[in-house]
C-alpha positions in Angstrom: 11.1 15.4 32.5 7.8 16.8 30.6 4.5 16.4 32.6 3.0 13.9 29.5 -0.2 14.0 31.4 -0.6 18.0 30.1 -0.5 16.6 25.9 -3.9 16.2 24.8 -4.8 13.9 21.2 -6.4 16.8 20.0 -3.7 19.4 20.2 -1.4 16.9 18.8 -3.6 15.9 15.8 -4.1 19.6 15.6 -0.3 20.3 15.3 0.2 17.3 12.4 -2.7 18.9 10.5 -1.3 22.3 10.4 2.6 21.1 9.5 1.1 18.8 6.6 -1.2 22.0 5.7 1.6 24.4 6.1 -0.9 26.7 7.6 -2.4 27.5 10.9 -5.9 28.7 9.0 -6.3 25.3 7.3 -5.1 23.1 10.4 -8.1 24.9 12.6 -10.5 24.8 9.7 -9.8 20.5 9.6 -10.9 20.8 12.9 -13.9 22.8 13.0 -12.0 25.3 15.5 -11.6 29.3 15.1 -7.8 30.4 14.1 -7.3 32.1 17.6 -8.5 29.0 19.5 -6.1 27.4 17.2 -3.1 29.7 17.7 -3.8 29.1 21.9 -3.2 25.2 21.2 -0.2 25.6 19.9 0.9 27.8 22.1 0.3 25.9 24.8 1.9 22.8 23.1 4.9 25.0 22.3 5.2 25.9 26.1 5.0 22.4 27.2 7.9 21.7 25.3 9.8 24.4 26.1 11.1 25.1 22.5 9.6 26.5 19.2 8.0 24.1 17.3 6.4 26.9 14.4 8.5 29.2 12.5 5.5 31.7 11.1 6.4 33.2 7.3 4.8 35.1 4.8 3.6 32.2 3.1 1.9 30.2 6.4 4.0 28.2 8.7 7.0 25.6 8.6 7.8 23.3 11.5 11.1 24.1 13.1 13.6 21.0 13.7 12.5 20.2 17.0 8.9 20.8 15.7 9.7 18.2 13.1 10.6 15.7 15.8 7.2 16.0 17.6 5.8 15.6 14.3 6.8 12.3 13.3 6.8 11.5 17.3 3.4 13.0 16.5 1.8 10.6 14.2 3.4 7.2 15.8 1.0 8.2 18.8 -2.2 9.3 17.2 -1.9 6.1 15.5 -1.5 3.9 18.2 -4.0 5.4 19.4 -6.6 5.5 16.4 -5.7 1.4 16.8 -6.8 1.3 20.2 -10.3 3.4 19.7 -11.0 0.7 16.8 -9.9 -2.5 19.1 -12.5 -0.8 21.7 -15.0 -0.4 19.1 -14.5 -3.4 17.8 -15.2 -5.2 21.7 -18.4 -3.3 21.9 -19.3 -4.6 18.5 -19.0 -8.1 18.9 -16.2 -8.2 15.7 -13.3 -9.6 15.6 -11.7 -7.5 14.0 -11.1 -3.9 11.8 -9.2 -3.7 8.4 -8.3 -0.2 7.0 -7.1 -0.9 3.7 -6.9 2.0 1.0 -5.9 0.8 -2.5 -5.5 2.6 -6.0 -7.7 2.0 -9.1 -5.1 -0.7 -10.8 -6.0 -2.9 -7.4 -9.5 -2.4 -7.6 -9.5 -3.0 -11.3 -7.1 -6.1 -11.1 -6.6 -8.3 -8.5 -7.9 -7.0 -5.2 -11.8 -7.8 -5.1 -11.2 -11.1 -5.8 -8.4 -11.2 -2.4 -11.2 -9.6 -0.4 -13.6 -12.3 -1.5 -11.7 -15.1 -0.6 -10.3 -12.7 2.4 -14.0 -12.6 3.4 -15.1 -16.2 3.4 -11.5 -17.2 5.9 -12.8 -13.9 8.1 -15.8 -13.6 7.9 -16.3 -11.3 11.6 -13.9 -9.0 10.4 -15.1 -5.3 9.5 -13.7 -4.1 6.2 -13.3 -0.7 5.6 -12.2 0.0 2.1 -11.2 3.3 0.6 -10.4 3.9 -3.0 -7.3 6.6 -3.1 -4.5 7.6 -5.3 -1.2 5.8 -4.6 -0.1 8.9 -2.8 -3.0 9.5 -0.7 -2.6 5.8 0.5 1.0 6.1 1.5 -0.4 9.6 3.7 -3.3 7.4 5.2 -0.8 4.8 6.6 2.2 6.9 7.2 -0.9 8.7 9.6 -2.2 5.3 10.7 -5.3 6.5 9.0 -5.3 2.9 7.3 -3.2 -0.3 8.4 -2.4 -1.0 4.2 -2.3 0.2 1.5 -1.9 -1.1 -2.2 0.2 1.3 -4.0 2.0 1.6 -7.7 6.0 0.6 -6.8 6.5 4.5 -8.7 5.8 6.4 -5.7 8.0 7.3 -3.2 6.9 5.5 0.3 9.3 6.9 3.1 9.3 4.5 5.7 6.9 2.0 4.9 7.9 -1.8 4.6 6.2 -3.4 0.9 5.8 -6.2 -0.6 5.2 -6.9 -4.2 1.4 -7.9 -4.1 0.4 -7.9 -8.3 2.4 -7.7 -11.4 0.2 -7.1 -14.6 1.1 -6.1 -18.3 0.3 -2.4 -19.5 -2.4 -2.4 -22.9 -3.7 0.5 -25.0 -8.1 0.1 -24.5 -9.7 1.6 -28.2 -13.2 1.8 -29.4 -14.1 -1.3 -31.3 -14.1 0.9 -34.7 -10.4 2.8 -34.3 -7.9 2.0 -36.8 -6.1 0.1 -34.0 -8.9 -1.8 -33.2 -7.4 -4.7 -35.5 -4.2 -5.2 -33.9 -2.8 -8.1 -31.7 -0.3 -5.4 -30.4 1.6 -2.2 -31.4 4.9 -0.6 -30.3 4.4 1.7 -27.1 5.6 4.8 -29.2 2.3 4.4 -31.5 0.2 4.7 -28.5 1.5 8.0 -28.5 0.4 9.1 -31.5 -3.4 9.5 -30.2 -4.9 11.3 -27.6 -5.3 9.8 -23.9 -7.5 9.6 -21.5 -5.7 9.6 -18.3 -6.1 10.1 -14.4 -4.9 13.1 -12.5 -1.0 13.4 -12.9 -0.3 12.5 -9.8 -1.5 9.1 -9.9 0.9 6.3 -10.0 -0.3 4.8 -13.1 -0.3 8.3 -15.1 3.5 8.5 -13.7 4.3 5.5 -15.1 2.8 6.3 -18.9 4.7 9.4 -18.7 7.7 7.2 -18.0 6.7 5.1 -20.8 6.8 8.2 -23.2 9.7 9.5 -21.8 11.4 6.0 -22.6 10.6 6.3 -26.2 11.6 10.0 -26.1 7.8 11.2 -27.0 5.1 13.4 -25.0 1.7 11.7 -24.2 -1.0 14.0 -25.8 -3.0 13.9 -22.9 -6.8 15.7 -23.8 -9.0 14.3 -20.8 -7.8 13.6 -17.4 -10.6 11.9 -14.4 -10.3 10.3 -10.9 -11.3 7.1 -12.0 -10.4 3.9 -14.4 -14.5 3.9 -14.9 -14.8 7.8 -16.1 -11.5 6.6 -18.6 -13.2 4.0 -19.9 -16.5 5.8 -20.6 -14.4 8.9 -22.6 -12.7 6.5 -24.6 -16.1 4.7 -25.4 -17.3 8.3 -25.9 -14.4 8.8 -28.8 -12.6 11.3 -26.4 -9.3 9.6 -26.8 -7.4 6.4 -25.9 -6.5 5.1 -21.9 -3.7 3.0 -21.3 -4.1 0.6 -18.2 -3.6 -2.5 -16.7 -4.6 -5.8 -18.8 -6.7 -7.1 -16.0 -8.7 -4.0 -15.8 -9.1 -3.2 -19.5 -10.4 -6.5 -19.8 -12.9 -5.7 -17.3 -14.1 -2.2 -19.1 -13.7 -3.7 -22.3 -16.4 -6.5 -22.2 -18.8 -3.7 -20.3 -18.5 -1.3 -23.2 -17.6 -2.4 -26.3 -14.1 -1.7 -26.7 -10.8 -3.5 -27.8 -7.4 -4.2 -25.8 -4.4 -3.9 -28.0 -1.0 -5.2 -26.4 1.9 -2.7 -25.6 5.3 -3.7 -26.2 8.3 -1.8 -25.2 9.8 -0.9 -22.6 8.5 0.4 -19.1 5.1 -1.6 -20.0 4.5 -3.3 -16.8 2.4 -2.8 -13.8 3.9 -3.3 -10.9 2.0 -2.8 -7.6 3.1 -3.3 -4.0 1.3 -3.6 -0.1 2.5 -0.9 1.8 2.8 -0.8 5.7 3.9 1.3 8.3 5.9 -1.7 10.2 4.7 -5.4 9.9 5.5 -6.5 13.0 3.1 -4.0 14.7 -0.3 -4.9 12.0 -3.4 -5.5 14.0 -4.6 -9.7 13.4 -7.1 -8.4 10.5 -4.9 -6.6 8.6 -1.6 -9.5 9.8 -3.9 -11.7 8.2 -4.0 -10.3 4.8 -0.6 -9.7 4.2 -0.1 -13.6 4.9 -3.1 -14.1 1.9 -1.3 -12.0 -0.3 2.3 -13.2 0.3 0.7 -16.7 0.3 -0.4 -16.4 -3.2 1.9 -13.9 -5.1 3.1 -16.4 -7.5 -0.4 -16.7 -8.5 -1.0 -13.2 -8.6 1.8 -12.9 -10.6 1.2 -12.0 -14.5 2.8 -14.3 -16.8 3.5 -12.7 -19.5 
């Protein structure tokens, strides 16, 4: 039987950094450590284990199979114990509670600060610490117990995470007020295609899902800008840098700020799907327990229509 009382939260953070990295170098440098009192870390965690848990290459490093099982072993207990340092923060602060929620720019956009509002008033002694993050860099925050939730688009794969569908909204094409297509109710998806976009970085969810749009219509998105945020989109299309496809709710946010016009999409792969992810839900602190009964309490309301 291993002596447990020889891991250390550091060397075990250390270790999930520098797998996720794929490199020693950048693991130490999250840390603020040199790479040689980096390399005696591992080392030391390696012997504890009694087996390899690196396999060095040209390239960086890759964790072997057993390395891979202290990995995900890995991040189960730097999460539990991230939960405990908050629930102790959280006595000494008088609170009753701490929400780590990370959610993409179609949730903050849409329906999400209105949730939080309401969320807010029911709980009012519970801290809420909101970060605005790609769909994928959500899923990593909770897969690391970095954040209890996480609102996601339902196009990204989530490995282990429970969801629930938390928002269903209708895709629209957002044009200055003097474009050609400014006068349309709606268009086909295909014409959409015909203009330049705006668009966020590739690897967002909702980018994914125009490109699956295109694809469905057999046509390539002439994408000319591409910016981290649904606030930068709107501003270069009000700037006449191209067109942005979003979410209805959010367009009509952007639209009434600066002047421009929602046109409706129709076609197919034209809806916005977006879903609450969570490592298990059994295991959610109260706060975060708490909203996930909000939201499942009133997805029928949340759902679009159309």
């Amino acid at each position: 039987m291993i002596n447990l009382s020889r891991f250390d939260l550091v060397s075990l953070r250390l270790f999930v950094a520098v797998v996720d990295a794929g490199s020693l170098t950048a693991g130490a440098e999250r840390f603020g450590i040199s790479l040689a009192a980096a390399s005696k870390r591992i080392a030391e965690l390696e012997q504890h284990c009694g087996v390899a848990l690196l396999q060095r290459t040209q390239r960086g490093v890759t964790a072997t199979s057993d390395g891979l099982t202290l990995h995900r072993h890995a991040i189960e207990v730097v999460a539990r114990l991230e939960q405990l340092a908050q629930a102790v923060d959280d006595f000494h602060s008088g609170a009753s509670g701490h929400l780590r929620l990370c959610a993409n720019p179609s949730a903050f956009g849409g329906f999400l600060p209105r949730v939080l509002a309401d969320y807010a008033v029911r709980y009012p002694k519970v801290t809420i610490e909101l970060e605005d993050a790609l769909s994928e860099d959500g899923i990593r925050a909770v897969q690391k117990g970095l954040a209890e939730l996480a609102v996601i688009g339902d196009n990204v794969p989530c490995e282990g995470l429970e969801t629930l569908v938390c928002n269903v909204d209708r895709l629209v094409l957002l044009v200055p007020r003097d474009h050609l297509l400014a006068g349309q109710e709606h268009i086909a998806v295909e014409t959409a295609f015909d203009h330049d976009l705006v668009t966020l970085a590739r690897s967002a969810s909702l980018t994914r899902k125009v490109m699956a749009a295109a694809e469905a219509v057999q046509r390539t998105p002439r994408i000319r800008v591409q910016v981290r945020s649904f606030d930068a989109m709107c501003r270069m299309v009000a700037s006449g840098l191209g067109l942005a496809i979003l979410p209805r709710l959010a367009a009509a946010l952007y639209a009434a700020a600066l002047g421009l016009v929602q046109v409706e999409l129709k076609g197919a792969a034209t809806e916005r799907v977006l879903l609450l992810a969570m490592r298990r839900r059994s295991e959610l602190s109260a706060a975060a327990a708490a909203l996930v009964d909000m939201i499942e309490g009133e997805a029928a309301t949340l759902r679009d229509p159309g």
